[in-house]
N, C-alpha and C positions, 0 to 999 in steps of 0.2 A: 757153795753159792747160796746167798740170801734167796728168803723164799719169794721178796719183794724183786729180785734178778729174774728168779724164774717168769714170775709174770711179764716181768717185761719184755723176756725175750718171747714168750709165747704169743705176746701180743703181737711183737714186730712180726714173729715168723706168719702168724695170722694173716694180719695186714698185707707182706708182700705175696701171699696165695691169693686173696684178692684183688691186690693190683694189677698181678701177672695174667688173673685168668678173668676177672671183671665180674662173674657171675657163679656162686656156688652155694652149694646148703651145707649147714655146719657137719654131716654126715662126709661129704665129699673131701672139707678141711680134713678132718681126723683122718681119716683116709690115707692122704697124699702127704703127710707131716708125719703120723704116729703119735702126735696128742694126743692124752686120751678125750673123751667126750666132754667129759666136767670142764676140764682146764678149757677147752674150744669155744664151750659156751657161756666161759666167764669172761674169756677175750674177746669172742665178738660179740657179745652185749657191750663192751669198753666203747667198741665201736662203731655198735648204734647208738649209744647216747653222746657219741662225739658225730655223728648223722655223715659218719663216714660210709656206712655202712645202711641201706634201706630194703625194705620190702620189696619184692617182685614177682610175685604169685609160689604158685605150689607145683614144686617138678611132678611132670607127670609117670606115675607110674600103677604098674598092674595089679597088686596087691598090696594090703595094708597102707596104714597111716601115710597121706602124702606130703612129707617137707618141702619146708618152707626156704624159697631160693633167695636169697641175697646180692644186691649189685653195688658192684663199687662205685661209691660216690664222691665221682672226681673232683666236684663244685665244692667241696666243704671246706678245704683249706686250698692255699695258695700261697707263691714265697714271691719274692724278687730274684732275678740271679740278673747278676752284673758282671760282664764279660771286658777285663781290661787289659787290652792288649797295648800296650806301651803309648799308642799315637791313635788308639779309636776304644771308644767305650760303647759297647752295646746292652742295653739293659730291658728283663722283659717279665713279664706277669704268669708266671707257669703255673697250673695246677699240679696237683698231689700223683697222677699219670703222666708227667712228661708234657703234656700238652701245652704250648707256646701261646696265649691268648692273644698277646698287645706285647710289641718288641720296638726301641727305633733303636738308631745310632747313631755317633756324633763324633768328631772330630775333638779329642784332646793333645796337651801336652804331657812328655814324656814326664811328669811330675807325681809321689804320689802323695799329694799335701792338699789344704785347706781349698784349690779351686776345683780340683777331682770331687770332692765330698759335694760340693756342691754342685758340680753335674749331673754329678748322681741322684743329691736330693731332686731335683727340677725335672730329673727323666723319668723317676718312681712320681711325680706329678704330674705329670704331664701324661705320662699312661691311666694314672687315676683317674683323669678327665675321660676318659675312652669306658672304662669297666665300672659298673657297679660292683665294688664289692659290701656290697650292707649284710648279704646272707652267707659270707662264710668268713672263716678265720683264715687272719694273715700272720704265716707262721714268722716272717723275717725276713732280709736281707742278705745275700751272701758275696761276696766279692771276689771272682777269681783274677789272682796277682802274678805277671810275669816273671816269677824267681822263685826260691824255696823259700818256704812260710812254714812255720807253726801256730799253726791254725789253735791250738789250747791258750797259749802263753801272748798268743797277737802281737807277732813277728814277724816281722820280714827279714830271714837270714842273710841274705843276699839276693836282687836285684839288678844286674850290670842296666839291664836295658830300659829303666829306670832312677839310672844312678844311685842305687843303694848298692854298697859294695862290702859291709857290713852289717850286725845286727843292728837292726831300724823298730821299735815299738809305729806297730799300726794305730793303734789306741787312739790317736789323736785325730785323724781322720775316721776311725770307728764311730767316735763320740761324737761330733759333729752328725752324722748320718743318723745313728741310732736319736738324738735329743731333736731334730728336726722330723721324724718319722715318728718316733717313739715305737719302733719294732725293734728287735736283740740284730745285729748285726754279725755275721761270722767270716772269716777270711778262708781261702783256701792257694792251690798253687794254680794256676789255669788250667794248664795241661792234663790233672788228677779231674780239674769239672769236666775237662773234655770227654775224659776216659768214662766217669761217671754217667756224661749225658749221652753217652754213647750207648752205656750197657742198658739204662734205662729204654730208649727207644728200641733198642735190638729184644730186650725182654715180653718187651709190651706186643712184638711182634712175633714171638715163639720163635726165634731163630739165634740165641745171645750163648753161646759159649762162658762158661766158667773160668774161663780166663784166654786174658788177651791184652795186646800191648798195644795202646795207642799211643803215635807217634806224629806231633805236629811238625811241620814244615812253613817257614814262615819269616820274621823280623827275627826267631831266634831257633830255635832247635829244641823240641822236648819233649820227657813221654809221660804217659802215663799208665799203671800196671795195678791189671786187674787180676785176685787168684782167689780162687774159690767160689765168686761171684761179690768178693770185696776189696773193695783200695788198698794197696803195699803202700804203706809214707814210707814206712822205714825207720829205726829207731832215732835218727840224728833230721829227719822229712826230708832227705835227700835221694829216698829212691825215684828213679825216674832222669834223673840226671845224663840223660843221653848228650848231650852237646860233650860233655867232657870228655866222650870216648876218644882213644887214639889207636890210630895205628902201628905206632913204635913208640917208644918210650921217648926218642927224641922230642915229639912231637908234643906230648903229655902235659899239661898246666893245669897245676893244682891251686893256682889260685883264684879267685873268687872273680874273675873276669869271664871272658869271651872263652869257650875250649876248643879245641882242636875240630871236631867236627861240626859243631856251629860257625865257626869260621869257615869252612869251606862251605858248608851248604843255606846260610842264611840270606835274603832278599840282597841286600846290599851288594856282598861280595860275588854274588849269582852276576850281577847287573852291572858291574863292575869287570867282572874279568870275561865275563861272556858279550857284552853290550846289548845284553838281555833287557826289553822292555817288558814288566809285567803287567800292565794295560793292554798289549800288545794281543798276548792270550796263544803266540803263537812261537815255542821255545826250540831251537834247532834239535835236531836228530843228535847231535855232536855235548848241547847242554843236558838234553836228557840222560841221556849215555852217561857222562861225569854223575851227575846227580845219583843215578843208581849203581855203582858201581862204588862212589864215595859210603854209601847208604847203607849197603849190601853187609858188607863183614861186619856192621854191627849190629845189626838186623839178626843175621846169623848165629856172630855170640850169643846175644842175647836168650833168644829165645833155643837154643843147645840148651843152655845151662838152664834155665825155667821149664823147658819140655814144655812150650807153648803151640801150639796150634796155627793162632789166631793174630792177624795186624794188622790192626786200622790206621787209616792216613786221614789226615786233616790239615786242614792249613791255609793260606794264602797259595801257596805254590803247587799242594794237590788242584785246589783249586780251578790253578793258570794251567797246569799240564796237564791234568784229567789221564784219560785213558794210558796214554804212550808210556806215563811214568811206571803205572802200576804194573804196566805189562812187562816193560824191561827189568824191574827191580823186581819180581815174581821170577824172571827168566834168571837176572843173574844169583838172585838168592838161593835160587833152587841148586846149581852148583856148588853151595857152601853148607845145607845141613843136611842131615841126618835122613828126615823122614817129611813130607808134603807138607809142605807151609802155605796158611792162607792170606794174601796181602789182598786188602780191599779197601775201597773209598768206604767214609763212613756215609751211615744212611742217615744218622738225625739233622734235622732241618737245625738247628741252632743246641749244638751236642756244648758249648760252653754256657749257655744260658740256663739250659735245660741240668747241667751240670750244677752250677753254683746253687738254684735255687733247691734242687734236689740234696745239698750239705745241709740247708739249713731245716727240709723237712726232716734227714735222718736226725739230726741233731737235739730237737724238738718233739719228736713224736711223742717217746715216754709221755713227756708233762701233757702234750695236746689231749694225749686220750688217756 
């Protein structure tokens, strides 16, 4: 490893002891990391002169020399993250903690071309008008996209619910965003910012599990898998890909459409074969029941094979069912693995917002500081 790596990583590791705990003296870093002192105090000076990092008196203690305590300063940088869910764009101003400043939403089409780009330019304006930002840096733009993306190469692999059914270059709606902003733009898959924006807020609250599967429920079906306390893409950014599971082989479609478990459990065919209204807010005992029981065996694979813990739900349809779902799909799931599984509603206030913008700070850090 470059010795130019090492610093970087020293820094980031710095950084997120900071973020996670908001207030400590480089004594406490070294501490909790195993850095040694030098390296501690060449990364967090990185980070006070990126005014990440400030002064906040002197921890009190009983003898000797008293150090100097440091607070994470959330105000310094900020991203965009843009949440596109096929038929609603939500886009919102987060700081470098997860925190949601200025968010709205809007009503789009299933398109992801030339008048998307420009939704999005006029919502990153339109929140502009609401926030000064003159005293801190705007790290970027992040876009999360309903299908598998590669996020390096700026691709969309496939998108069914979007009509992208093939490799699709994002590029051209990137450059659009990026030349009317003039911030770097990055893509992501939705589902992976969900997961992101989720670990983020569960962190920030001392209660985040090092891995855990999030799993939306909604217009399509999908997850995203966190190990270690980091994103699985997957060599081909195909992990997460729950809609494709099947229950028998018959059932199984490998092609680049709609799969097996997204078809049963997606908004549409919910409302459709149940005469389920999701406005409504009020889903029979009989649609629940379906819903977890369809849900269950792969909930169970899943996490069998990962030795996961932990599984967050999101979605439109967590949403519309709240408690009843969580309850059944805990009941029946618990009959299918191994060892106590935890299935729970996510807690972050806008975990796809907070997601997408949080790609673009990890993406950026190095250079920022």
């Amino acid at each position: 490893m470059l010795q130019s790596d090492i610093k970087n990583m020293n820094k980031r590791i710095v950084f997120d002891q900071f973020r996670d705990h908001r207030e400590l003296t480089r004594v406490d870093v070294s501490r909790r990391t195993g850095i040694s002192m030098p390296s501690v105090l060449k990364a967090v000076q990185s980070l006070i002169t990126a005014h990440i990092l400030v002064p906040s008196g002197e921890e009190d203690t009983a003898l000797g020399r008293k150090p100097l305590k440091l607070r994470f300063n959330a105000d310094a940088i900020s991203a965009f993250g843009v949440e596109y869910e096929g038929d609603r764009l939500s886009i919102g101003l987060v700081k470098i903690d997860g925190t949601v400043e200025k968010h709205l939403s809007v009503k789009v089409a299933h398109q992801f071309d030339e008048q998307l780009a420009d939704h999005i330019v006029r919502g990153v304006k339109d929140i502009l008008t609401h926030v000064d930002i003159s005293k801190r840096v705007i790290a970027g733009v992040g876009i999360g996209i309903p299908g598998a993306v590669n996020p390096e190469e700026h691709q969309i692999l496939f998108a069914p619910l979007i009509g992208i059914n093939e490799a699709t270059s994002a590029q051209p709606v990137i450059e659009i965003v990026q030349n009317a902003l003039n911030w770097p733009v990055f893509i992501e898959n939705d589902v992976n910012t969900l997961a992101i924006g989720e670990l983020m807020t569960r962190r920030s609250r001392g209660n985040c599990p090092d891995d855990l599967l999030f799993i939306s429920l909604g217009t399509g079906v999908g997850a995203g898998l966190i190990l270690n306390g980091e994103l699985r893409q997957g060599v081909r950014h195909l992990c997460g890909e729950i809609g494709y599971y099947a229950n028998h082989i018959s059932d199984f479609n490998s092609r680049q459409d709609e799969g097996w478990l997204e078809s049963q459990l997606n908004t549409d065919a919910l409302m459709k074969n149940f005469s389920f209204d999701l406005a409504s807010h009020t889903p029979s005992p009989t649609l629940v029941d379906h819903v977890a029981k369809t849900l269950a065996p792969a909930i169970a694979n899943y996490v069998t094979f990962l030795d996961i813990e932990t599984v967050i739900l999101g979605g439109v349809l967590v949403e519309s069912f709240g408690e009843a779902l969580i309850s059944r799909l805990s009941e029946v799931t618990s009959q299918l693995v191994l060892n106590p599984l935890k299935i729970e509603k996510h807690i972050a206030q806008e975990p796809g917002i907070v997601g997408c913008a949080t790609v673009v700070i990890n993406q950026r850090l190095n250079e920022l500081i």
